[in-house]
C-alpha positions in Angstrom: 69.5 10.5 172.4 65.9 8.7 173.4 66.2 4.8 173.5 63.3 3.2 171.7 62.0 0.4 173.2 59.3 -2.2 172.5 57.4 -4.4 174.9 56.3 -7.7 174.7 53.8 -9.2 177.2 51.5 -6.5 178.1 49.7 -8.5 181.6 50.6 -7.1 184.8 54.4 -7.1 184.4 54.3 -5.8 180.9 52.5 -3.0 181.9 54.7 -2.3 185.4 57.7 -2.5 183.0 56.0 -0.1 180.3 55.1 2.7 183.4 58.9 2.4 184.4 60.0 2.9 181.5 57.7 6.0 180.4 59.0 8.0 183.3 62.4 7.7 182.5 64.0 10.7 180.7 64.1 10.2 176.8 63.3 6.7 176.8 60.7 6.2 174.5 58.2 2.6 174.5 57.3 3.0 170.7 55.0 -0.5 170.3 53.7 -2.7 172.7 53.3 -6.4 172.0 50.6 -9.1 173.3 48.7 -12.3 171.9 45.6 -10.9 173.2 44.5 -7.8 171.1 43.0 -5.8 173.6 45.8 -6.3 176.2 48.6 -5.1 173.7 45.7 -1.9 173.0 45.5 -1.2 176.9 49.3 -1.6 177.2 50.2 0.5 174.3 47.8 3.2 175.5 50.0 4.0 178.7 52.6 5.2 176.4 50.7 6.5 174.0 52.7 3.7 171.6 51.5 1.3 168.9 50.4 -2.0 169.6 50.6 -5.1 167.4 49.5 -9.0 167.9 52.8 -10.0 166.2 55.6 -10.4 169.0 58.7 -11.6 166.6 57.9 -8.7 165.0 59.2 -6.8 167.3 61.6 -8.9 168.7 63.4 -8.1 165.6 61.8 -4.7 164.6 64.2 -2.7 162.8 64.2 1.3 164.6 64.4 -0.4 168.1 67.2 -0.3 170.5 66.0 -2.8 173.1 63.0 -4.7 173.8 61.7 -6.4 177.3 60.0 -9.5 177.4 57.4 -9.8 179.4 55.4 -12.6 177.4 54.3 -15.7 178.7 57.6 -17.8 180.6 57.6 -20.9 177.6 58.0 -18.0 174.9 61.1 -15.9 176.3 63.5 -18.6 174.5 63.1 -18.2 171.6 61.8 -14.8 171.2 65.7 -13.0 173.6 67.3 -15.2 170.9 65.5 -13.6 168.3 65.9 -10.3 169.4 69.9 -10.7 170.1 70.2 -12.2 166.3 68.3 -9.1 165.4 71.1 -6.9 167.5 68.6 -5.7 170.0 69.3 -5.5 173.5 67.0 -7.3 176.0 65.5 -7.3 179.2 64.0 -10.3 179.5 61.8 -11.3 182.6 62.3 -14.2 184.7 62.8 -17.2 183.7 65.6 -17.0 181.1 64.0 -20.0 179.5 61.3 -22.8 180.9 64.3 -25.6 180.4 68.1 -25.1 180.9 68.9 -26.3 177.7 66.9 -23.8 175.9 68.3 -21.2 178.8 71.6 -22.5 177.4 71.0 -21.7 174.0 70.8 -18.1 174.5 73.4 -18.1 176.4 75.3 -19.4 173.2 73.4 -16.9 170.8 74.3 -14.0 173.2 78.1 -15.6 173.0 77.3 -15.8 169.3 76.6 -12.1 169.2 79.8 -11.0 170.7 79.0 -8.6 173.3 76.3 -8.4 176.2 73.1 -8.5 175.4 70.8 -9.7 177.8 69.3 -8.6 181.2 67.4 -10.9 183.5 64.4 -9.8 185.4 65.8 -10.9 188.8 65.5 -7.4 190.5 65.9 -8.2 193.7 69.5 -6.9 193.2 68.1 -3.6 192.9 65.6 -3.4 196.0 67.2 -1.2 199.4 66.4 -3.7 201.8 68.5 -6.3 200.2 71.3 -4.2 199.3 71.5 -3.5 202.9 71.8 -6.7 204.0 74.8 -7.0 201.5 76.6 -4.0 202.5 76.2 -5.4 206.2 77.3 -8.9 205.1 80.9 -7.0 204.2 81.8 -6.4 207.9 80.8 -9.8 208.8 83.1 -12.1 208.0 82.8 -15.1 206.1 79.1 -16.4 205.4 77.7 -19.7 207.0 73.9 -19.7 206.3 71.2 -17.8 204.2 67.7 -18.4 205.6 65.5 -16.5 203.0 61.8 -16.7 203.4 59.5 -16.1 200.6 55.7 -15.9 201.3 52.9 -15.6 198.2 49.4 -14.5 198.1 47.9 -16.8 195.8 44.7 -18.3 196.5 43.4 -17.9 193.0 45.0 -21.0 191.1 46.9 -24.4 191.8 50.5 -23.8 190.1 52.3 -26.7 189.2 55.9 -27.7 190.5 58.3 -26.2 187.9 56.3 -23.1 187.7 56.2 -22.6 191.4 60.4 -23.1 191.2 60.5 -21.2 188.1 58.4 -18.2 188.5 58.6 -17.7 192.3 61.5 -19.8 193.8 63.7 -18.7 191.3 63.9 -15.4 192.5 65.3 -16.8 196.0 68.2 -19.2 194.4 69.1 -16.1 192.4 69.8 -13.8 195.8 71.7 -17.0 197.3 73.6 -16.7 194.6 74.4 -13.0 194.8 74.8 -12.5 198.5 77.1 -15.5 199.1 79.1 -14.7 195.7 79.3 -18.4 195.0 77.1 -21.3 193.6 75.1 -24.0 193.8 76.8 -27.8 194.2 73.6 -29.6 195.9 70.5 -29.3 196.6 67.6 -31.1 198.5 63.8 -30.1 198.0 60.4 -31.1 199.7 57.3 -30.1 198.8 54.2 -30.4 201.3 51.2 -30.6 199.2 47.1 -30.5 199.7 45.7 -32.0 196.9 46.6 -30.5 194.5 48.2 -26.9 195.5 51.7 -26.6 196.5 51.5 -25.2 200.1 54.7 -25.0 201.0 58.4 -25.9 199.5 61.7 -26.1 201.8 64.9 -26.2 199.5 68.5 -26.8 201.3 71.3 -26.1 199.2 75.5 -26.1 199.8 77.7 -23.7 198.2 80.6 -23.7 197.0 82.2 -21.7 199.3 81.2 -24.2 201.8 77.9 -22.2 203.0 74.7 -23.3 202.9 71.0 -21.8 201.9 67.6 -22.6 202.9 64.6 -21.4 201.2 61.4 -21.6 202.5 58.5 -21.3 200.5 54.2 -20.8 201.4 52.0 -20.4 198.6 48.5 -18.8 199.8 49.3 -16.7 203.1 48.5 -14.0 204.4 50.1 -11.2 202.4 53.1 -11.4 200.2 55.9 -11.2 202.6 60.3 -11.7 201.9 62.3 -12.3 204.6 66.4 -12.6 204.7 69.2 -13.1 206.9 72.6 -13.9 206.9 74.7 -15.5 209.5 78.2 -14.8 209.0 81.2 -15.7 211.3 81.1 -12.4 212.9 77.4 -11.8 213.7 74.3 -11.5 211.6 72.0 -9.3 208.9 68.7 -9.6 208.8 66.5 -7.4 206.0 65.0 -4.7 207.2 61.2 -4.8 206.5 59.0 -2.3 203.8 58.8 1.1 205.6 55.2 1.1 206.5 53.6 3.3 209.7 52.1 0.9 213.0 48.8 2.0 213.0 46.7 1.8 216.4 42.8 1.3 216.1 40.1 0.0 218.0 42.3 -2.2 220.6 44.7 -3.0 218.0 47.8 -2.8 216.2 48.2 -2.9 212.9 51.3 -2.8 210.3 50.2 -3.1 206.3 52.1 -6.0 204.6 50.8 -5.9 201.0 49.5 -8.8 198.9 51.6 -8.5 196.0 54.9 -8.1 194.7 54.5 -5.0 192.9 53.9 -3.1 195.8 56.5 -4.7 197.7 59.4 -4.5 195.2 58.1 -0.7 193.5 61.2 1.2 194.0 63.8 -2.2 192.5 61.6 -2.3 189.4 62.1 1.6 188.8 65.7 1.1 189.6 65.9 -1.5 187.0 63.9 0.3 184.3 66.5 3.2 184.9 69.6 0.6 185.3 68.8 -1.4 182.5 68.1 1.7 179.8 71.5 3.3 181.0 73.6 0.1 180.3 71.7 0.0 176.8 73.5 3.3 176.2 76.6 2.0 176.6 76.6 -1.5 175.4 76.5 -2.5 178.9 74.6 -5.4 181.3 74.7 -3.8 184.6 72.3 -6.5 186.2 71.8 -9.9 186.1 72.8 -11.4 182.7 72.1 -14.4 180.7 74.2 -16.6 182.7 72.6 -15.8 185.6 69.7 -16.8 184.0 70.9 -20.1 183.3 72.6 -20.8 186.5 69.4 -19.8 188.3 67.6 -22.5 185.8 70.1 -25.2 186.6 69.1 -25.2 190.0 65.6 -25.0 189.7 65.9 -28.4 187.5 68.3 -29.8 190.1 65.5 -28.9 193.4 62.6 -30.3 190.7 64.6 -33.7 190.2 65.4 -33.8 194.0 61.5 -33.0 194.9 60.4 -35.7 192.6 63.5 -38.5 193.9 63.5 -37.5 197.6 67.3 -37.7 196.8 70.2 -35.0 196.9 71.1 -33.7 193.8 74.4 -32.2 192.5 74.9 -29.8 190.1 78.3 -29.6 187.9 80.1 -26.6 187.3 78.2 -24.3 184.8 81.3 -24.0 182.5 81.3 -27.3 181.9 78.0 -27.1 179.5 80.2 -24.0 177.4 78.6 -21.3 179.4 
């Protein structure tokens, strides 16, 4: 049976997701979705789908099985609550919601529903060189640090706090939380500023399991660059690095990094696409879910207020907000 699915958000991530999608065996992306005419036109024309200004529309579109939303961050609230009220499935892309108490409330909607509904964008889960490092982390022993380094190519515009924790951070305390298999209890953040732009962010976080994290942060560098590694009680696991050839020219040696996180994280978004449509078959969340989403958010609000204070901050237990 071919899933149909619509996308909304049709920008650089709407379009990766619509690509994904197209190659996958009968999964169909029947209408595309975007504020801007002509982007939801260009979108839709990869497919070979409609296209529409109208977002809730289909966020709710009867003849759907499942939509992504790939719209603008302050929108995904309200339109995955929409969507699960409608009985669609969702892949929604990171962040769950812009605040954790509207994060919250579709965590409640989704509880509302009955069943799992939702899929966060946090792929990482889904990219080899991570997956490695948790398969190696097995044989280990217990965990004692993550050191994960994240390093953007963005010299085109001055980002503010929350969105640097919330579209790019975020991303980081989500992998803490998968590789150590526990959460967040405090967190400490400092931020090194010129001017205006954020140029660099160092978070320190304890875990439950008595481990702790630090995440390192560079805004405008020299290529878009992730870095991990684990220190366990037994010995370490460090990430191996994109496959790419050493190339020897003119007295020098050269190894390609990329600029961007498409070209870095390719194969994890195709593994999603094709992870995410196969748990639609069979009512399933087989990624990160809504409550992911919201614990991810909780700490990005803790590391804002801590940035802002200069003071540790604690986080309570997620099940105490009804999650």
């Amino acid at each position: 049976m071919s899933l149909r699915i619509g996308v909304i958000g049709a920008g650089g991530m709407g379009r990766e997701h619509i690509r994904n999608l197209s190659a996958l065996e009968d999964v169909e992306v029947a209408v595309v979705a975007d504020a801007v005419e002509a982007a939801a036109v260009a979108g839709a024309q990869i497919a070979g789908a409609k296209s529409t200004i109208d977002s809730i529309a289909v966020a709710t579109q009867e003849g759907l099985d499942a939509v992504v939303i790939a719209s603008p961050d302050d929108t995904h609230a309200e339109l995955t609550i929409a969507a699960i009220r409608a009985g669609k499935k969702v892949l929604c892309e990171k962040p769950l919601a812009v605040t954790v108490e509207d994060a919250l409330a579709v965590v409640h909607a989704e509880q509302a529903a009955g069943q799992p509904m939702v899929q966060v964008g946090l792929m990482r889960v889904y990219d080899p060189a991570h997956q490695q490092v948790q398969s190696a982390m097995l044989e280990l022993g217990p965990l004692h640090h993550l050191r994960l380094v994240h390093r953007n190519t963005n010299f085109d515009w001055e980002r503010p706090l929350d969105v640097v924790f919330s579209q790019s951070l975020i991303h980081d305390i989500h992998t803490a939380r998968w590789l150590s298999g526990s959460e967040f209890v405090t967190v400490v953040a400092q931020v090194v500023r010129t001017g205006a732009r954020i140029n660099y962010v160092n978070l320190l976080g304890q875990l439950q399991n008595g481990a702790t994290v630090t995440v390192e942060f560079a805004e405008a560098t020299y290529g878009y660059d992730v870095e991990i590694e684990a220190t366990c009680e037994e010995g370490m696991a460090i990430a191996a690095q994109p496959a790419h050839p050493v190339v020897r020219r003119d007295g020098a040696s050269h190894r390609h990094i990329g600029d961007d996180w498409f070209g870095r994280f390719t194969e994890a978004y195709r593994i999603e696409a094709a992870e995410w449509t196969a748990g639609v078959r069979v009512a399933q969340v087989r990624g990160p879910g809504s409550a992911d989403g919201l614990a991810a958010q909780r700490v990005v609000a803790a590391a804002i207020e801590s940035a802002e204070s200069g003071a540790r901050v604690a986080l309570a237990p997620q099940h105490e907000l009804g999650a």
